[in-house]
C-alpha positions, -999 to +999 in steps of 0.1 A: -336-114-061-307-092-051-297-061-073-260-069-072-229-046-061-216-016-078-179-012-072-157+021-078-125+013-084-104+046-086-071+044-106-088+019-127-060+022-153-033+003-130-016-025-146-027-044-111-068-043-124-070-074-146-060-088-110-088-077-092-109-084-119-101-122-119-112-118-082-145-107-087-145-135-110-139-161-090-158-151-063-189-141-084-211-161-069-207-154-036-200-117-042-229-107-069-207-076-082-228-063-111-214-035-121-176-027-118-166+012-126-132+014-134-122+055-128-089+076-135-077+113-152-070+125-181-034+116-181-042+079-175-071+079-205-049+054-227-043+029-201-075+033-187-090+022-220-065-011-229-071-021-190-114-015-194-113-035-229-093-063-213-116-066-183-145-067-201-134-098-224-120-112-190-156-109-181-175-121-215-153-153-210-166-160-181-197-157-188-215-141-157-235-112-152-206-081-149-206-049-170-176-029-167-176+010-171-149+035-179-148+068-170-127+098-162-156+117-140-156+104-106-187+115-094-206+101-116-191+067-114-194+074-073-236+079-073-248+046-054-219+028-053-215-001-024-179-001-022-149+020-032-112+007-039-083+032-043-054+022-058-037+054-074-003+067-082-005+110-081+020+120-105+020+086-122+053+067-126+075+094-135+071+110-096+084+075-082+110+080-104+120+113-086+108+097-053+136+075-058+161+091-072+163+126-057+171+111-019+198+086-036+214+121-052+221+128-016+228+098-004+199+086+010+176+055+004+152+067-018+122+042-021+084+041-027+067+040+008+102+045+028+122+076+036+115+104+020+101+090-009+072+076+009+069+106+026+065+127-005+036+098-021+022+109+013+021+149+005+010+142-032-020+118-022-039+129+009-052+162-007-068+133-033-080+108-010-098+137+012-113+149-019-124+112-029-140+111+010-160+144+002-172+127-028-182+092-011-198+112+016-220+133-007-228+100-034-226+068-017-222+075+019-230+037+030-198+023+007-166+013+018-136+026+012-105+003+005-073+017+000-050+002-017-028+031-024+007+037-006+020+043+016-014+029+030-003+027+069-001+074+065-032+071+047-052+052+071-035+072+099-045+107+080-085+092+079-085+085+106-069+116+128-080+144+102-117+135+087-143+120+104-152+092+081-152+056+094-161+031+067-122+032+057-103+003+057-064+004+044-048-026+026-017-045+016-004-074+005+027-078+026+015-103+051-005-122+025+035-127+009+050-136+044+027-161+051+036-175+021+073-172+026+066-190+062+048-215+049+074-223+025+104-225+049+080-250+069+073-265+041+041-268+046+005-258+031-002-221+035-041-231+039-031-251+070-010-220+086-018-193+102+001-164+114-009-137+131+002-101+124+008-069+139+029-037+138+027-010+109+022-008+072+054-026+054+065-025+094+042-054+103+056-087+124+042-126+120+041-126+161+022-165+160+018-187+140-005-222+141-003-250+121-036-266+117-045-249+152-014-261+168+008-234+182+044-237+160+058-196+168+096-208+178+099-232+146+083-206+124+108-179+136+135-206+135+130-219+100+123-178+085+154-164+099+176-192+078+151-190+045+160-163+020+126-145+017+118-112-001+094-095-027+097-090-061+099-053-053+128-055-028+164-068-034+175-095-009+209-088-015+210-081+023+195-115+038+185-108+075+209-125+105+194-153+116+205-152+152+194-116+152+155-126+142+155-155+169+162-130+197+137-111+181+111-130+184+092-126+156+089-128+120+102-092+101+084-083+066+108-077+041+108-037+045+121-036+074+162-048+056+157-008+048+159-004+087+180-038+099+204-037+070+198+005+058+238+001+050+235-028+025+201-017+011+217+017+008+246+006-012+227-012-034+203+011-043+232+033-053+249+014-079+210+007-094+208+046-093+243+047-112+232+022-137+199+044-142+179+016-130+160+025-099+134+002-091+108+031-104+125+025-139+124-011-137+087-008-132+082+016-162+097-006-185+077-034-169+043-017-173+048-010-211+057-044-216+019-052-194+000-027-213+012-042-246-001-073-235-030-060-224-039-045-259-040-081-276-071-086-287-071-124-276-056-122-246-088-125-220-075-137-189-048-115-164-013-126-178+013-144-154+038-119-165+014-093-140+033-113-106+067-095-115+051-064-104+052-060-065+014-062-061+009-096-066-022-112-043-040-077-047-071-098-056-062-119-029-066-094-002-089-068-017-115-088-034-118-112+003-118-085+021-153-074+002-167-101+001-160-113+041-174-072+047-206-083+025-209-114+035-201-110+075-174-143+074-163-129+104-127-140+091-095-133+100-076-109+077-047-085+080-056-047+077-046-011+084-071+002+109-077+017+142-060+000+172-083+006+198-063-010+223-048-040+204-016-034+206-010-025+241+024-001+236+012+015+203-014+051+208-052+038+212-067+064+182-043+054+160-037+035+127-015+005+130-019-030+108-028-060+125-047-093+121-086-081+123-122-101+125-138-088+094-179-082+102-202-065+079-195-038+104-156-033+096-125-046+110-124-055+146-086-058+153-076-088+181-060-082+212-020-085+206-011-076+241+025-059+241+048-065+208+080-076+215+109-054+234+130-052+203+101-039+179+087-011+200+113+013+196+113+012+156+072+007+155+073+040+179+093+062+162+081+051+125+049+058+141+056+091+151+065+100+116+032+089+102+012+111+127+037+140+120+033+132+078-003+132+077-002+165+097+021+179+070+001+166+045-031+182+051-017+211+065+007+219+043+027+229+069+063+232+064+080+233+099+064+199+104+071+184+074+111+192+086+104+174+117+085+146+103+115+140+079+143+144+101+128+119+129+128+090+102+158+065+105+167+066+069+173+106+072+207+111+085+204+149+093+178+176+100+201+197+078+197+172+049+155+168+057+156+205+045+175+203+018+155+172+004+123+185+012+130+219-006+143+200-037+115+173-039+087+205-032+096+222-064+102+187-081+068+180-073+050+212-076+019+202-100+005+180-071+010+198-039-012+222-038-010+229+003+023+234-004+021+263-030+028+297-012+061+273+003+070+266-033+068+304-045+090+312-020+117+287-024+112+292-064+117+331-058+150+324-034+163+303-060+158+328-092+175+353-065+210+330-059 
C-alpha cells in the first residue's frame, strides 16, 4: 500500500487555496495526497488560520484520507515533502498597491507582473524563492517545486540562470483561459480543442490549434480576433484589431493589450488611479469579502465568488500538473521551463513558456520551430528584460536594474527608469534586502536636499 504524498504549499494563506484544495479533492484517487501543509509568516497568521479551518471541513466533507497542517515554520513543514507549490505575495497586498500606483504617479502603466511593477515583485521575491530552494535542497531534495507566484516567466528564468536546481517548474493559468476564450468563439467544446502555446509568461501565443485532431489554426485566429476576450484581472476596454491579429498569425493572451494597445490601457489605468481604484484595491476589497466567507462555519466547499479573482483554474493547472508528474500521463500542458531548443529564435538556456510533455521526469517542451515574424521582436526584448531582472534581483545590482527598466516598452525614458526605481527602492525597503547599502544612500541624499 502506498504511503501517500505530502505537499508544501507555501503562501498557504492565499484566498486562491480552497481552489487547490478542491483539486486535490477531485483527483484524490488518482493523486493519493495525504498530507497537505499549508505554510506562511507571521503577517499572514490570520488568514492562514480561516483558509487551514476551511480546507480541512472541505476535506471532512469529502470524506477521504487528507489531513491538513498549518504552520508558520517552513522547514519543518519542508522535511520529506514530495512536492512544493509556491504561490506568495512578498509585501502582501499593500506592495501591489504601490506596484501599481507609484509608476501611474509618473505616468506609466503600473501593473502586477508588467512594467515596473512586475519588475519590483521580481526584486522583492527571488531573495525568497532562493531561500525556499536552500531549504528543499537540504529537506526534501527529490520534491518538486511549482511556482505559482508572479511574475513566474523572471522566476523560472532566475532558477534556472542563477541556482543549480532542476526539479523547478513555473506555472500559470493564462493559456488554460485562452483556450477557453478560443473555444468559445468556435463555439465549440474546450475538451475537443487543442491549442498549442508558446512565447513568454503573460507573453505566450495559441500558435495551433486542432479540433478533435483536425488542424483549425486560420479559423481559430479568425474567429479570436473578432471575439471580445479578456480576464477578470485585465480591462478590455481596448479590444485588439482584428485585422491586425490575422496578419499576426497567431492568437495574443490578454497581457499583451499593455503592449498592442499601452495607450488605451494607459489611460485607463489612469482614471482607475484617480478614482483610487487600482486594480490592487479592487482586489483588497475583494479578498476581505473571501476571507469573510471563508470564516463561516458552514461554508465547506470553495465559494463561486473565488473566480472574480484573476487566478481562476489554479487547480486546474497546478493540481494536473502533479498529478501527470506523479503519475507519468505524459500529457500535454503549458509551463514555464527551459527551452532547449523549442523555440528556434528564443536563447537555448533560457526560460520561455510553451506547450510541454509532462513525464515523471519534468517538462519536456515540443519543438515550435520559429514563432512568427511579428512576435519575435516583442518576445526578444521582453526577454532581455527578464534575464537583465533576475540579474538585478539576486545581485542587487543597481546599474542593471537601470538597464533592465529602461529596455521595457512600458518605460518611456532611462531618465524616468531612475527616478522610478529610486522611489519604489525606498517604498519597498523592508523586502529588499540586496538592495540595502543602495537604499541608505538614496535615503541619506534625500535627508540632505
Amino acid at each position: 500500500m502506498e504511503k501517500g504524498l505530502k505537499i508544501v504549499t507555501i503562501g498557504g494563506g492565499s484566498s486562491y487555496t480552497p481552489e487547490l484544495v478542491e483539486g486535490f479533492i477531485k483527483r484524490h484517487n488518482e493523486l493519493p495526497v495525504k498530507e497537505l501543509w499549508l505554510v506562511d509568516i507571521k503577517d499572514g497568521e490570520e488568514k492562514l488560520e480561516i483558509v487551514g479551518n476551511l480546507a480541512k471541513r472541505m476535506v471532512k466533507k469529502a470524506g477521504i484520507d487528507m489531513t491538513i497542517h498549518t504552520t508558520l515554520d517552513r522547514r519543518k513543514a519542508l522535511v520529506d515533502a514530495d512536492f512544493v507549490t509556491t504561490q506568495l505575495r512578498v509585501g502582501l497586498l499593500d506592495a501591489r498597491i504601490k506596484d501599481e500606483r507609484i509608476p501611474l504617479s509618473h505616468g506609466i502603466i503600473g501593473q502586477e507582473t508588467n512594467g515596473p511593477g512586475g519588475f519590483f515583485k521580481a526584486l522583492r521575491t527571488v531573495p525568497v524563492i532562493l531561500d525556499i530552494i536552500k531549504d528543499i535542497e537540504e529537506l526534501c531534495p527529490n520534491a518538486w517545486l511549482i511556482n505559482f507566484t508572479n511574475p513566474a516567466g523572471i522566476i523560472t528564468e532566475m532558477v534556472f540562470t542563477h541556482t543549480n536546481f532542476k526539479r523547478f517548474i513555473g506555472l500559470c493559468n493564462v493559456p488554460i483561459g485562452v483556450k477557453a476564450g478560443v473555444a468559445e468563439a468556435l463555439g465549440v467544446e474546450k475538451e475537443d480543442l487543442d491549442v498549442t502555446f508558446a512565447g513568454l509568461n503573460h507573453m505566450v501565443y495559441g500558435v495551433k490549434a486542432c479540433l478533435n485532431g483536425v488542424d483549425i489554426t486560420e479559423e481559430a485566429i479568425e474567429k479570436f480576433a473578432n471575439s471580445e476576450m479578456s480576464m477578470r484581472n485585465i480591462k478590455s476596454t481596448a479590444p485588439f484589431n482584428p485585422r491586425f491579429i490575422k496578419s499576426l498569425g497567431a492568437i495574443p493572451c490578454p497581457y499583451h493589450r499593455y503592449y498592442y494597445k499601452t495607450k488605451d490601457m494607459l489611460e485607463h489605468e489612469l482614471n482607475e488611479f484617480a478614482k483610487g481604484q487600482t486594480r490592487a484595491e479592487v482586489v483588497k476589497a475583494l479578498e476581505e469579502d473571501l476571507f469573510e466567507l471563508y470564516k463561516d462555519e458552514n461554508l465547506d466547499i470553495k465559494p463561486p465568488q473565488l473566480e472574480k479573482r484573476g487566478g481562476a483554474y489554479y487547480s486546474d493547472a497546478a493540481c494536473n500538473l502533479i498529478n501527470s508528474i506523479y503519475n507519468d500521463k505524459k500529457d500535454i500542458q503549458v509551463v514555464n521551463t527551459l527551452n532547449k531548443g523549442a523555440i528556434k529564435n528564443i536563447g537555448y538556456n533560457h526560460a520561455v513558456e510553451i506547450s510541454s510533455v509532462i513525464t515523471k521526469e519534468g517538462p519536456m517542451p515540443l519543438a515550435i520551430g520559429e514563432m512568427p515574424v511579428g512576435t519575435i521582436g516583442l518576445l526578444n526584448q521582453i526577454k532581455s528584460f527578464e534575464i537583465l531582472t533576475a540579474k538585478a534581483a539576486v545581485l542587487g545590482d543597481y546599474d542593471i536594474s537601470i538597464q533592465a527598466l529602461s529596455i521595457n516598452p512600458l518605460v518611456t525614458s532611462d531618465e524616468l527608469a531612475e527616478t522610478i526605481m529610486n522611489e519604489m527602492l525606498i517604498a519597498h525597503e523592508r523586502y529588499l534586502p540586496q538592495f540595502e547599502e543602495k537604499i541608505e544612500q538614496l535615503k541619506a541624499g534625500a535627508a540632505n536636499d
